[in-house]
C-alpha positions in Angstrom: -6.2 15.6 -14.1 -3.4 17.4 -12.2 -0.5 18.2 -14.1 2.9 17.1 -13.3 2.2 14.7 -10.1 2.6 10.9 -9.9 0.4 9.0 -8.7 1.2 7.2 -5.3 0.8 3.9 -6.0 1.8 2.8 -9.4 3.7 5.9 -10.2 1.4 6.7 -13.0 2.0 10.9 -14.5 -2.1 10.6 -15.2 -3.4 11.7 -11.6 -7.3 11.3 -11.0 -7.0 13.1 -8.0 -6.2 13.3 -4.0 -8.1 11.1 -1.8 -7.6 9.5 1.8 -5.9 6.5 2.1 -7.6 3.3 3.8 -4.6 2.7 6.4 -4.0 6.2 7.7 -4.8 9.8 7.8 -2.6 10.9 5.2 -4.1 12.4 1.3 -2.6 10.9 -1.6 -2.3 11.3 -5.0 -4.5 8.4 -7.1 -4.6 7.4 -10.9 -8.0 6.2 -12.1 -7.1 2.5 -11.9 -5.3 2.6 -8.5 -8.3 4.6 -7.3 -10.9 2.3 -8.7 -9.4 -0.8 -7.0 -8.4 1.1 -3.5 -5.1 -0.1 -3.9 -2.4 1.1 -1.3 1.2 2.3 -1.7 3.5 -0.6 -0.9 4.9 1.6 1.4 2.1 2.0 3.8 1.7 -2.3 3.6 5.6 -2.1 5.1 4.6 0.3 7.5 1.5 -1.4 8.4 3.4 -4.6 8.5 6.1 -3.4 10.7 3.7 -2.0 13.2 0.7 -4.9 13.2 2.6 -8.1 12.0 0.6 -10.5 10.6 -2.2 -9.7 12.4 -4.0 -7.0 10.8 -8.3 -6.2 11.1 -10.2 -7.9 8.0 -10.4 -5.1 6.0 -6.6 -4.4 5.5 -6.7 -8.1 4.4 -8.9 -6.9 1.3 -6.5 -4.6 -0.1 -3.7 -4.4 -2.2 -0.7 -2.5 -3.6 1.1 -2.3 -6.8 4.3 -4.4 -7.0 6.8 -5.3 -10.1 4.2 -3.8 -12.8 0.7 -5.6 -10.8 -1.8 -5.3 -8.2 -1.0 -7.4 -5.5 -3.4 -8.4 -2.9 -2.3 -8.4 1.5 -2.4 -12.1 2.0 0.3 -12.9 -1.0 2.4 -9.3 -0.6 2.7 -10.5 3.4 4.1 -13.7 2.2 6.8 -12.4 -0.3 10.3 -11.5 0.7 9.2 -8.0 1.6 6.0 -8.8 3.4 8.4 -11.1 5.2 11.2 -8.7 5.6 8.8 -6.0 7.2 7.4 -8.6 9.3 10.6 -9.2 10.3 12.2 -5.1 10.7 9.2 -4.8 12.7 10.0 -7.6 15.5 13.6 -6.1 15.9 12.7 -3.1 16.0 9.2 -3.2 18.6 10.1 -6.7 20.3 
């Protein structure tokens, strides 16, 4: 465990360590549960939404992020008001 870092996800103080993250080349910090289910910080869904839309490759489709205390899969974050809002920031922003 590494003392006094959070993890990236869930915000977790119990760190199972630094590993890659599935939607860019960027180390993160992972508890054991957010590393166990490959979930993604909901930050990196807004980016990825921003950039890609709703079209994203199948694999991104599989994963999920931790939102309001649960994992949440793609398919229902894109469809809440902040998968729609980053939808959305990302239109006005690259057309």
């Amino acid at each position: 465990m590494m003392n006094g870092a959070k993890c990236n996800v869930c915000g977790k103080d119990e760190i199972a360590g630094v590993a890659c993250s599935g939607l860019g080349a960027m180390s993160l910090a992972y508890c054991h549960e957010c590393a166990d289910c490959g979930a993604e910080p909901e930050y990196l869904f807004v980016f990825t939404a921003e950039m890609c839309g709703t079209e994203v490759a199948d694999f991104v489709k599989e994963m999920c992020t931790f939102k309001d205390g649960a994992y949440v899969g793609w398919n229902d974050w894109i469809a809440s008001d902040a998968g729609k809002a980053a939808v959305a920031s990302g239109q006005a922003i690259y057309g």
